[in-house]
PyMOL Python script that loads the backbone (N, CA, C, O; Angstrom):
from pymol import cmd

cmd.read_pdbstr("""\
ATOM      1  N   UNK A   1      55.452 123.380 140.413  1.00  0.00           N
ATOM      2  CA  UNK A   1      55.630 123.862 139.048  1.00  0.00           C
ATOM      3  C   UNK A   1      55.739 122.664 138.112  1.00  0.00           C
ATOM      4  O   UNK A   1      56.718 121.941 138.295  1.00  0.00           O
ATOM      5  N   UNK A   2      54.752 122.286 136.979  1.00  0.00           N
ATOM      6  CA  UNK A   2      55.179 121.573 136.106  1.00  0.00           C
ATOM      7  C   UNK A   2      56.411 121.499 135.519  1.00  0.00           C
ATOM      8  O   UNK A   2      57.356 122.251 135.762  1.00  0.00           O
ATOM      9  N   UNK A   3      56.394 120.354 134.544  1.00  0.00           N
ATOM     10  CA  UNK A   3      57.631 120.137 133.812  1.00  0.00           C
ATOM     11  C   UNK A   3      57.742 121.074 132.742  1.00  0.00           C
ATOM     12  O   UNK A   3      58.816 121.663 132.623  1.00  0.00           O
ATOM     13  N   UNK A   4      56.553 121.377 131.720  1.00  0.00           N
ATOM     14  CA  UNK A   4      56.602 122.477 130.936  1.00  0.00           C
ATOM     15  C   UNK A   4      56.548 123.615 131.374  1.00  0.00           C
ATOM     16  O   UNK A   4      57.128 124.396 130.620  1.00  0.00           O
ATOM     17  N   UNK A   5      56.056 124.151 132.376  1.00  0.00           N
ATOM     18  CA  UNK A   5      56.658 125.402 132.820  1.00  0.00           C
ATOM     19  C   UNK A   5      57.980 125.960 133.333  1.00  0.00           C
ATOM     20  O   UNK A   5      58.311 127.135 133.493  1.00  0.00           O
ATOM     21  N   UNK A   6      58.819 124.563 133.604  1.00  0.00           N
ATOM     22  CA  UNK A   6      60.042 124.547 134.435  1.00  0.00           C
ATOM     23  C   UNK A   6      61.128 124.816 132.501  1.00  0.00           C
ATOM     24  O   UNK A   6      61.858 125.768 132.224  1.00  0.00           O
ATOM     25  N   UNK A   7      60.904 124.007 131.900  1.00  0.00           N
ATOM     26  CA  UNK A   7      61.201 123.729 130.408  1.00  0.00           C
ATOM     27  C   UNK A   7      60.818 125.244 129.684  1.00  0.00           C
ATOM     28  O   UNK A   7      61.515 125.739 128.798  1.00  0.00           O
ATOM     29  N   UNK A   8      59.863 125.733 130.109  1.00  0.00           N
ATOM     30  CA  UNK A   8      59.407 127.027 129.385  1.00  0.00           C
ATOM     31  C   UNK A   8      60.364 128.269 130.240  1.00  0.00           C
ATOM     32  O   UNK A   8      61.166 128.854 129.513  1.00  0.00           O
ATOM     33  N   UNK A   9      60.339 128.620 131.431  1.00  0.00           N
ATOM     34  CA  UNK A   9      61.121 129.731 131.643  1.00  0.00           C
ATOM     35  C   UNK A   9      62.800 129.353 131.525  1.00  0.00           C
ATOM     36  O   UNK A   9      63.579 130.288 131.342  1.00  0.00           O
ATOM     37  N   UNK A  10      63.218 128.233 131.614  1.00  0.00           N
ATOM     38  CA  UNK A  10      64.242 128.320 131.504  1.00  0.00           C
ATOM     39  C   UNK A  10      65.129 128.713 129.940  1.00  0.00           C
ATOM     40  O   UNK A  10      66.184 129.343 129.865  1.00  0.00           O
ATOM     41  N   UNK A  11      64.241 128.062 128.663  1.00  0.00           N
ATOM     42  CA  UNK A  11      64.268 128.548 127.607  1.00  0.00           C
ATOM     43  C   UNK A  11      64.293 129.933 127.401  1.00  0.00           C
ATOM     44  O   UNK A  11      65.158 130.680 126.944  1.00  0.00           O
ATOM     45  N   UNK A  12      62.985 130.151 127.901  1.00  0.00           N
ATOM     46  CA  UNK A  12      63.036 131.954 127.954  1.00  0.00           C
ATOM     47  C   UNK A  12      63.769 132.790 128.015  1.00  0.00           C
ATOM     48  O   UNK A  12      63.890 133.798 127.320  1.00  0.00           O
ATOM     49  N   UNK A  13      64.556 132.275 129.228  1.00  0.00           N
ATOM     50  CA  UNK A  13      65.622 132.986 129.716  1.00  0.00           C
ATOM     51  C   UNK A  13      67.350 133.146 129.109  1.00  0.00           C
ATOM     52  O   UNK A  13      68.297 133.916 129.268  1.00  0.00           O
ATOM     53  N   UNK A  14      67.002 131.771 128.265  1.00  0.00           N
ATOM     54  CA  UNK A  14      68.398 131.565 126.846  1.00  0.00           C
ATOM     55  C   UNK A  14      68.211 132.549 126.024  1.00  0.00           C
ATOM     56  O   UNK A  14      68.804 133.619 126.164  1.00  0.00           O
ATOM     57  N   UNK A  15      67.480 132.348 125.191  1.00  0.00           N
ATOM     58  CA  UNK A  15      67.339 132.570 124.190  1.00  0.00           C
ATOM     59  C   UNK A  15      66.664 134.116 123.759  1.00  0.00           C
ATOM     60  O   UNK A  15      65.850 134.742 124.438  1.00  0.00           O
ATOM     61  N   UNK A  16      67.138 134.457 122.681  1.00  0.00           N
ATOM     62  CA  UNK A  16      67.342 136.211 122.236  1.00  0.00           C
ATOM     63  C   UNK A  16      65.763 136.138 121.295  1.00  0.00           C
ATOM     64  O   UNK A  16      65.341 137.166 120.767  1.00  0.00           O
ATOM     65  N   UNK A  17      64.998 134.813 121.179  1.00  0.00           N
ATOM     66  CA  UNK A  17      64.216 135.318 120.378  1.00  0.00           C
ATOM     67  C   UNK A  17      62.692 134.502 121.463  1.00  0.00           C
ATOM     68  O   UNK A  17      61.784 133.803 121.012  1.00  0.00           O
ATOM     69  N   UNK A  18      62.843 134.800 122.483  1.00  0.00           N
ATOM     70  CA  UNK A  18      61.603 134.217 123.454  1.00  0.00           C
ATOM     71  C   UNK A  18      60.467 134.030 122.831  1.00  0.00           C
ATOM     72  O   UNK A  18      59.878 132.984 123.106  1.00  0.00           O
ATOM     73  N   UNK A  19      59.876 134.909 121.894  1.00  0.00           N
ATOM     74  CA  UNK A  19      58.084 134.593 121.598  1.00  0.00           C
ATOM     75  C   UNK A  19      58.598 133.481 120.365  1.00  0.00           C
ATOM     76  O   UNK A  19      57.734 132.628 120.162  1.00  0.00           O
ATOM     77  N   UNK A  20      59.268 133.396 119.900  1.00  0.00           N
ATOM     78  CA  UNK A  20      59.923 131.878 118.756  1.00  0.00           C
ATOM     79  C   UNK A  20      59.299 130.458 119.574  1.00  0.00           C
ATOM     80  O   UNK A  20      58.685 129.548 119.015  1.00  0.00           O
ATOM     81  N   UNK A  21      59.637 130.542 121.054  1.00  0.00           N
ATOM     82  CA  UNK A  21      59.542 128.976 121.574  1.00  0.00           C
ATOM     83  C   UNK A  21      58.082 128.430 121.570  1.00  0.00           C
ATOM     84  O   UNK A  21      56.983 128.974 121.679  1.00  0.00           O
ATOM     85  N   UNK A  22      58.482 127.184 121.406  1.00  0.00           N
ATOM     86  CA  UNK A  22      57.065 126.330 120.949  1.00  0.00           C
ATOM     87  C   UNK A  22      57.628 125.030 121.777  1.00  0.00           C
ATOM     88  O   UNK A  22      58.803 124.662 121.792  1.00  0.00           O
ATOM     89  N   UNK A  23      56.442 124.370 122.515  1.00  0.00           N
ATOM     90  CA  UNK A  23      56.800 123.415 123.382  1.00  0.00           C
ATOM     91  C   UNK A  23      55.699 122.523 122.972  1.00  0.00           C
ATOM     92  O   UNK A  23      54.579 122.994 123.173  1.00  0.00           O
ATOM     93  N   UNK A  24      55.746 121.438 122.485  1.00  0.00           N
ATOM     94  CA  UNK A  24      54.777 120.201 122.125  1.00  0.00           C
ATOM     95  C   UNK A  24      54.570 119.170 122.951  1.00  0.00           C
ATOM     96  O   UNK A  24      54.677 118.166 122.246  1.00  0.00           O
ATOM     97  N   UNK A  25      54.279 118.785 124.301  1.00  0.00           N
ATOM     98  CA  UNK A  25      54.058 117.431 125.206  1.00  0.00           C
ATOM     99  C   UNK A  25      53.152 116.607 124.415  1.00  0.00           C
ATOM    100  O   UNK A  25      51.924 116.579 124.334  1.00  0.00           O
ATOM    101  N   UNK A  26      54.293 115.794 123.725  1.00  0.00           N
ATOM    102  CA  UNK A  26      53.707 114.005 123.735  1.00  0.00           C
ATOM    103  C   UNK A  26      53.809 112.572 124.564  1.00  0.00           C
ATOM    104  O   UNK A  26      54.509 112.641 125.574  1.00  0.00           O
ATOM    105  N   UNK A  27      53.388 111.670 124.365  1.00  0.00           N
ATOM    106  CA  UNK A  27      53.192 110.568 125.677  1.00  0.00           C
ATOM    107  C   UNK A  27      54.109 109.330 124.437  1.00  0.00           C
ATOM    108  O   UNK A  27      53.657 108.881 123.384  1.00  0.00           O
ATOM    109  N   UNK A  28      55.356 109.091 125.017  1.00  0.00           N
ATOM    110  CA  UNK A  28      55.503 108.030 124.282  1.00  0.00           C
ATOM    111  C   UNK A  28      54.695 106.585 124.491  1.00  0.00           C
ATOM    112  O   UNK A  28      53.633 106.930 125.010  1.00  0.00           O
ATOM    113  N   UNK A  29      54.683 105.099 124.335  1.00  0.00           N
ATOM    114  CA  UNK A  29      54.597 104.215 124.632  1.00  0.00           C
ATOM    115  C   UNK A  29      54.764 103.532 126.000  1.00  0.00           C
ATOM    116  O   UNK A  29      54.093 102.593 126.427  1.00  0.00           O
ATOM    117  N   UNK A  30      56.083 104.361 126.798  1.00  0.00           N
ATOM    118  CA  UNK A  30      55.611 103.894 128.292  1.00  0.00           C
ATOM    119  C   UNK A  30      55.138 104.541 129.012  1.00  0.00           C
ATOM    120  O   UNK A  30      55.128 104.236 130.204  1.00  0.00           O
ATOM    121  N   UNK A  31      54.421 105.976 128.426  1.00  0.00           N
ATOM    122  CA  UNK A  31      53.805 106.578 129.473  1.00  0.00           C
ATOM    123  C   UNK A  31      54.698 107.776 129.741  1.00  0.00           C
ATOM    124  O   UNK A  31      54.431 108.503 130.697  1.00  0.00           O
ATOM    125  N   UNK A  32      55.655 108.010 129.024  1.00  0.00           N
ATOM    126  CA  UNK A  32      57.069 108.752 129.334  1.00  0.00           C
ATOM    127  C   UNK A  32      55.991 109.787 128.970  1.00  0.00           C
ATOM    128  O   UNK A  32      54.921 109.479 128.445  1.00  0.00           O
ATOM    129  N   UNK A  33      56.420 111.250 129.344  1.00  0.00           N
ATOM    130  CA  UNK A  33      55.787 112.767 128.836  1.00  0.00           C
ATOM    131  C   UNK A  33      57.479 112.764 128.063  1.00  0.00           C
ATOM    132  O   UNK A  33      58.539 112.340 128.523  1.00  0.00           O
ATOM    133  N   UNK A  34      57.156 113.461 126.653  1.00  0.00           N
ATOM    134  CA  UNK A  34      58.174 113.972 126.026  1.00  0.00           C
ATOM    135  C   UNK A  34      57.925 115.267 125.564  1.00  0.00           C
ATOM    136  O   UNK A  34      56.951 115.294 124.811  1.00  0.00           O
ATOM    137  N   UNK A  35      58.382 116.193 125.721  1.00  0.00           N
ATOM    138  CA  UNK A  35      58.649 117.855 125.547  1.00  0.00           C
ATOM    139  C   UNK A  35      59.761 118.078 124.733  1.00  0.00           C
ATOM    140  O   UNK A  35      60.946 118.140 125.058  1.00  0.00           O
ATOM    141  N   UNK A  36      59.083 118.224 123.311  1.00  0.00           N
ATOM    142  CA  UNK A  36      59.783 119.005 121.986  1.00  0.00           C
ATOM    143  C   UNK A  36      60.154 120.633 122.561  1.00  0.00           C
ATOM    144  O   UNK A  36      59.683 121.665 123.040  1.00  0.00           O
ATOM    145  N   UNK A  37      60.867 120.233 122.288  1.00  0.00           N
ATOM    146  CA  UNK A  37      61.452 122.106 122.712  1.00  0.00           C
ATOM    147  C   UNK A  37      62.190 122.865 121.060  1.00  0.00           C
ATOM    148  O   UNK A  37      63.293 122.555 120.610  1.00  0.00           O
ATOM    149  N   UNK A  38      61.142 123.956 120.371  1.00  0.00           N
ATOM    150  CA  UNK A  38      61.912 123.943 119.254  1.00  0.00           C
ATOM    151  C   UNK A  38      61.839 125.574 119.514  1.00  0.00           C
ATOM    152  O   UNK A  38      60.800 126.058 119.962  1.00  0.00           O
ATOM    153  N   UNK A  39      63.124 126.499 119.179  1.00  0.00           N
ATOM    154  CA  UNK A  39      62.994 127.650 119.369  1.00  0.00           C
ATOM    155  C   UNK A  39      63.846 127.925 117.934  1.00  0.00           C
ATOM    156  O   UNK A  39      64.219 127.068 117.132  1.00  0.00           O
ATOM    157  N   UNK A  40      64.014 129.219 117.870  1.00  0.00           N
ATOM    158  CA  UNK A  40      64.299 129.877 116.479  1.00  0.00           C
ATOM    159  C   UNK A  40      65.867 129.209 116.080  1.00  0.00           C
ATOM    160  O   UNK A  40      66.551 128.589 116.895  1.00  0.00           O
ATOM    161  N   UNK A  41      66.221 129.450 114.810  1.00  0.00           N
ATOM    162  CA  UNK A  41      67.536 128.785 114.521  1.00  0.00           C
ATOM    163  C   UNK A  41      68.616 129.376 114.764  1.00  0.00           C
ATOM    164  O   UNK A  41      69.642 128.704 114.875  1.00  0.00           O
ATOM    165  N   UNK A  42      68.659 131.217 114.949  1.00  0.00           N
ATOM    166  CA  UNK A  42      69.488 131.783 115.538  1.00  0.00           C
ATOM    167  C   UNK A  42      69.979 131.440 116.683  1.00  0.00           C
ATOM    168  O   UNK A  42      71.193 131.513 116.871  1.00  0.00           O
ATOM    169  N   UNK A  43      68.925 130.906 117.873  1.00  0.00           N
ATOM    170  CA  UNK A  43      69.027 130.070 119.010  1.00  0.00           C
ATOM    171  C   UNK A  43      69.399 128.651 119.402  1.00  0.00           C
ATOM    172  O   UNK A  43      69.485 128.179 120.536  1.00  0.00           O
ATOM    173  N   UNK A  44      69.608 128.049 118.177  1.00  0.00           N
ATOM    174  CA  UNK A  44      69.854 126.622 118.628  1.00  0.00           C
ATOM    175  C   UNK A  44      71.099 126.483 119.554  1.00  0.00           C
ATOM    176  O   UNK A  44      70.962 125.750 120.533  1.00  0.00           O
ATOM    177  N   UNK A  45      72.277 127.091 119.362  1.00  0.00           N
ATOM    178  CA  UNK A  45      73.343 126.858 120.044  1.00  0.00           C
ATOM    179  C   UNK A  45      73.324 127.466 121.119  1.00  0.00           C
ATOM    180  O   UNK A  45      74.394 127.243 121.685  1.00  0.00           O
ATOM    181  N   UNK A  46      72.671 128.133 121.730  1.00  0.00           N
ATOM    182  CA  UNK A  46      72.500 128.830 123.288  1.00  0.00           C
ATOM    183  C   UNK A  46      71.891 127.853 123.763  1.00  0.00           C
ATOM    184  O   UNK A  46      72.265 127.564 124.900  1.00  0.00           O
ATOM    185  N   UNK A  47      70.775 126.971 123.174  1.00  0.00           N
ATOM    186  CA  UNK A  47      69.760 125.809 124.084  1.00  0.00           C
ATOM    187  C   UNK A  47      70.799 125.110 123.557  1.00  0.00           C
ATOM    188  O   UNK A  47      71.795 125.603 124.086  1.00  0.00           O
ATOM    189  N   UNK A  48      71.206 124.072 122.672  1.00  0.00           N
ATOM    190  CA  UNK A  48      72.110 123.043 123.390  1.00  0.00           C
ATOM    191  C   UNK A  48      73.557 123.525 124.145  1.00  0.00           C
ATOM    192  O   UNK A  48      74.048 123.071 125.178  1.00  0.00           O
ATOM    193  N   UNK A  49      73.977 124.423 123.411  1.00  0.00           N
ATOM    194  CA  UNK A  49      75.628 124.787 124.253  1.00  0.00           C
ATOM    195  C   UNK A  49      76.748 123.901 123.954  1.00  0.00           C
ATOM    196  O   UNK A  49      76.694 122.862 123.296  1.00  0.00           O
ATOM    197  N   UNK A  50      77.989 124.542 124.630  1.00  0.00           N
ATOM    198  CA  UNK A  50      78.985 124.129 124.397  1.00  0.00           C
ATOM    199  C   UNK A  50      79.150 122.356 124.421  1.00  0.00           C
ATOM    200  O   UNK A  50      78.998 121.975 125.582  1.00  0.00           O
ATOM    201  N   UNK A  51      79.390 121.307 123.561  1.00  0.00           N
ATOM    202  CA  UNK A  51      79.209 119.629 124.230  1.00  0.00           C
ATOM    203  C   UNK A  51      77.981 119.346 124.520  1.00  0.00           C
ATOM    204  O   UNK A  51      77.804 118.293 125.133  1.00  0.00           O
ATOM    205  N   UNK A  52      76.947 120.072 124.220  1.00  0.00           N
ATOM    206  CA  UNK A  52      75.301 119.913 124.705  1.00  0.00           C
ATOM    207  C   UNK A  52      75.655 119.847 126.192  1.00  0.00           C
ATOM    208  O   UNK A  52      75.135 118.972 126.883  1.00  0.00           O
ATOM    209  N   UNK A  53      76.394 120.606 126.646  1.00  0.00           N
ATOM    210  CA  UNK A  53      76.029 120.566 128.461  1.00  0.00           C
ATOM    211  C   UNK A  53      74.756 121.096 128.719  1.00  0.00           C
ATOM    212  O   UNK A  53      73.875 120.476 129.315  1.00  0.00           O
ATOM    213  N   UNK A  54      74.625 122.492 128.177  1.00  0.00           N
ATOM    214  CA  UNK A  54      73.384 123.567 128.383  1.00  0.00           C
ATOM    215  C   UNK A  54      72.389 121.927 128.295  1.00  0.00           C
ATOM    216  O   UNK A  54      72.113 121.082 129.147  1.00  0.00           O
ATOM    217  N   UNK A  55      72.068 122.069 126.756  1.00  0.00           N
ATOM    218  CA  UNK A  55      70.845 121.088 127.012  1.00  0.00           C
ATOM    219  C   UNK A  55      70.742 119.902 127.539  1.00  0.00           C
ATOM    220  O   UNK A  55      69.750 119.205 127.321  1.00  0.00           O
ATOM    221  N   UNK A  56      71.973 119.414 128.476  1.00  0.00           N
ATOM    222  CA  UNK A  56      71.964 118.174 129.233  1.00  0.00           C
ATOM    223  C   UNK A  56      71.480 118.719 131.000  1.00  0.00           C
ATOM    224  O   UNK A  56      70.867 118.303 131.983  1.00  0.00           O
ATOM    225  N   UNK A  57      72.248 119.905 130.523  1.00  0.00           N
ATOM    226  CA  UNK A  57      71.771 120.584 132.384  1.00  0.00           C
ATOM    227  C   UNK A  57      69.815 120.967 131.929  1.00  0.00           C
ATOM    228  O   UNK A  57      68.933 121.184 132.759  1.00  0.00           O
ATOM    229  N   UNK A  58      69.700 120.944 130.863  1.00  0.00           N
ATOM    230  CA  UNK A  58      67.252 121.247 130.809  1.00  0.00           C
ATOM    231  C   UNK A  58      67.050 120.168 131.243  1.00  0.00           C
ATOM    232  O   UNK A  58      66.374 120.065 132.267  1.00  0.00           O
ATOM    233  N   UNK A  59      67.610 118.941 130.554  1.00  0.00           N
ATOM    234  CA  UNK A  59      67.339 117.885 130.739  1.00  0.00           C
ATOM    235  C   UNK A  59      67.028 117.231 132.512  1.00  0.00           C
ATOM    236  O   UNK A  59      66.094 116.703 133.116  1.00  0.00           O
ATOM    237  N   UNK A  60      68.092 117.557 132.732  1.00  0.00           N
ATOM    238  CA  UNK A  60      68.046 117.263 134.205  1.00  0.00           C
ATOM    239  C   UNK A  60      67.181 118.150 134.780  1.00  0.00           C
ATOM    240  O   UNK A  60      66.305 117.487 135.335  1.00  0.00           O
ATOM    241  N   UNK A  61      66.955 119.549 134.950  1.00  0.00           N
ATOM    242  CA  UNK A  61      66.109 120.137 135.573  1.00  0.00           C
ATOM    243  C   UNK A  61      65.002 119.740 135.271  1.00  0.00           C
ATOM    244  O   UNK A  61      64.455 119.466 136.339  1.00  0.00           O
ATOM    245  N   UNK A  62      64.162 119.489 134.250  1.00  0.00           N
ATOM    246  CA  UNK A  62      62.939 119.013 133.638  1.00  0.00           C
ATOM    247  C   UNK A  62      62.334 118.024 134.400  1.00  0.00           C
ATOM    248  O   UNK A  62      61.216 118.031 134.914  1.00  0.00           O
ATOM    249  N   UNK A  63      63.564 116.809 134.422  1.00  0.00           N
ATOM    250  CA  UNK A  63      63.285 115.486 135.130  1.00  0.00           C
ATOM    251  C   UNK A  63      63.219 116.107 136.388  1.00  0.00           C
ATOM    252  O   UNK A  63      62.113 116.579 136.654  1.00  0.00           O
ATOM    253  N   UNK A  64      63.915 116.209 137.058  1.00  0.00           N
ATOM    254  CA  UNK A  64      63.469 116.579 138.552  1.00  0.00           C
ATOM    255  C   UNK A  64      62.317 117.177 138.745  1.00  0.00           C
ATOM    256  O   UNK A  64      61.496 116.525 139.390  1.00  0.00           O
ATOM    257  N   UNK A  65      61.976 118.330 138.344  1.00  0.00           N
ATOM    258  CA  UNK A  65      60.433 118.860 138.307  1.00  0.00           C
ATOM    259  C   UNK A  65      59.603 117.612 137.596  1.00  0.00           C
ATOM    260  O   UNK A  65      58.834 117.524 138.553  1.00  0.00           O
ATOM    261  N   UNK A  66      59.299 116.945 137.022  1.00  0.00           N
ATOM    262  CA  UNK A  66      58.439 116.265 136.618  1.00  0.00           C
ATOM    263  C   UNK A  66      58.883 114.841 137.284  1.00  0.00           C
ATOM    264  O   UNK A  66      58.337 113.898 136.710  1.00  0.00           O
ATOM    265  N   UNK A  67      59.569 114.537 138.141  1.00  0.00           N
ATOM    266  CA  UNK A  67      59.500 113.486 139.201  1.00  0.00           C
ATOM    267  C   UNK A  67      59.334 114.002 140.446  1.00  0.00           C
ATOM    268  O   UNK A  67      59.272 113.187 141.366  1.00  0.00           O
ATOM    269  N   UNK A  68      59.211 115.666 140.807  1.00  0.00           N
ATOM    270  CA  UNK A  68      58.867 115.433 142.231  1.00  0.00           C
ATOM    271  C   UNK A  68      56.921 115.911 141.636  1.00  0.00           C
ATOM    272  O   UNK A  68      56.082 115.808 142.531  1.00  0.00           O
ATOM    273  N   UNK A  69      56.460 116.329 140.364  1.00  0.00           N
ATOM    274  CA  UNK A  69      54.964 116.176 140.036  1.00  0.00           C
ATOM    275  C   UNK A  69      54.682 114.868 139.873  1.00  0.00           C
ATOM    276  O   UNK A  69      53.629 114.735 139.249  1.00  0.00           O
ATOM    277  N   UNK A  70      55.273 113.673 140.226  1.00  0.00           N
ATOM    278  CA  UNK A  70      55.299 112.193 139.575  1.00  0.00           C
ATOM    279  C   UNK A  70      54.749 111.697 138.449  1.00  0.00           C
ATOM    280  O   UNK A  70      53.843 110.902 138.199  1.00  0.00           O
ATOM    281  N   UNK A  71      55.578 112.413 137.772  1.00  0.00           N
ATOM    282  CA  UNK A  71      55.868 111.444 136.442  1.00  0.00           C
ATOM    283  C   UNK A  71      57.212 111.733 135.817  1.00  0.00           C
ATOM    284  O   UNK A  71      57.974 112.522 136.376  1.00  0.00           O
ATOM    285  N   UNK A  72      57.590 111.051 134.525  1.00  0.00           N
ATOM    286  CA  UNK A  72      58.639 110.920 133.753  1.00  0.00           C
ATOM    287  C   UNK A  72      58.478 111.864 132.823  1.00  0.00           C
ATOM    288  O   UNK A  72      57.390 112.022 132.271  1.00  0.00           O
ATOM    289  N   UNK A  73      59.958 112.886 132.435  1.00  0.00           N
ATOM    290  CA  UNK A  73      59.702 113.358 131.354  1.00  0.00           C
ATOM    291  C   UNK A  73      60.795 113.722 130.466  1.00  0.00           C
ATOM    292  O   UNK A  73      61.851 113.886 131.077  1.00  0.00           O
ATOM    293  N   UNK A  74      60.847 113.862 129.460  1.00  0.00           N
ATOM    294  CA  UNK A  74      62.747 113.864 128.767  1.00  0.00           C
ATOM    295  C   UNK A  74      62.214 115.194 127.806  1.00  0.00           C
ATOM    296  O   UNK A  74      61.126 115.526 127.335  1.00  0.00           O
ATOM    297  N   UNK A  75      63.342 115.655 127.792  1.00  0.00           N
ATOM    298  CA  UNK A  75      63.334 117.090 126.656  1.00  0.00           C
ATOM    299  C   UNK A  75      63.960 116.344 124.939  1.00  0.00           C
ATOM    300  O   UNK A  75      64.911 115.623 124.640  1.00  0.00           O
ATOM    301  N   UNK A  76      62.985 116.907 124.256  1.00  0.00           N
ATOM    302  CA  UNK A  76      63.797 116.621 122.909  1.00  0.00           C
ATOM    303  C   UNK A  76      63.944 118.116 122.128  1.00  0.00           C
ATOM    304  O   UNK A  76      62.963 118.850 122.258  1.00  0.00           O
ATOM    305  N   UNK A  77      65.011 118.609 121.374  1.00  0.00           N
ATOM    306  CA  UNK A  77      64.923 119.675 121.006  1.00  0.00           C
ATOM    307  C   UNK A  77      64.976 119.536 119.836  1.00  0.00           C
ATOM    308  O   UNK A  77      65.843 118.763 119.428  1.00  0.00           O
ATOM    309  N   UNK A  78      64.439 119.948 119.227  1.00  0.00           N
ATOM    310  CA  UNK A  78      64.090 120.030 117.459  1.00  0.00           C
ATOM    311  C   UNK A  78      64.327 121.307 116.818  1.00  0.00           C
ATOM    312  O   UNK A  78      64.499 122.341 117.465  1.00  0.00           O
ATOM    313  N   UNK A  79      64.341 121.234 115.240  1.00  0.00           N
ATOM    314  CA  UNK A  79      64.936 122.142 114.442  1.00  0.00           C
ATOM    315  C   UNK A  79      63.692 122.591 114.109  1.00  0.00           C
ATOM    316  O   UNK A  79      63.564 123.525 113.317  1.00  0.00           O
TER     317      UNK A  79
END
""", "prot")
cmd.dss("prot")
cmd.show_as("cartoon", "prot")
cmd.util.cbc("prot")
cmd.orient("prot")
């Protein structure tokens, strides 16, 4: 399973307004994959969560799926 698909159902599964999410993969400078994750504004606080744990625990799932597909990839979540 890719990194954006791993990044896409798990969103899905937050958030009260699912067809809202929009996922953008860009390539920074080292080659990093970066995944904008922007979903509706009613939703922002279910994707990051309490202390941003929620969005520190995407974070980590993301990376793992996109290091055992080998490569690098970090979640950024946007407004």
């Amino acid at each position: 399973m890719m990194a954006v698909d791993v990044l896409e159902f798990i969103a899905r599964n937050l958030v009260d307004h699912p067809d809202d999410i929009e996922i953008t993969e860009t390539e920074d400078d080292d080659g990093e994959v970066v995944l904008e994750l922007k979903v509706h504004p009613e939703d922002m606080g279910k994707v990051i969560g309490k202390r941003g744990r929620t969005a520190k625990a995407i974070r980590t799932m993301v990376k793992a799926a996109s290091t055992r597909d080998g490569q690098q990839a970090t979640v950024e979540i946007v407004e």
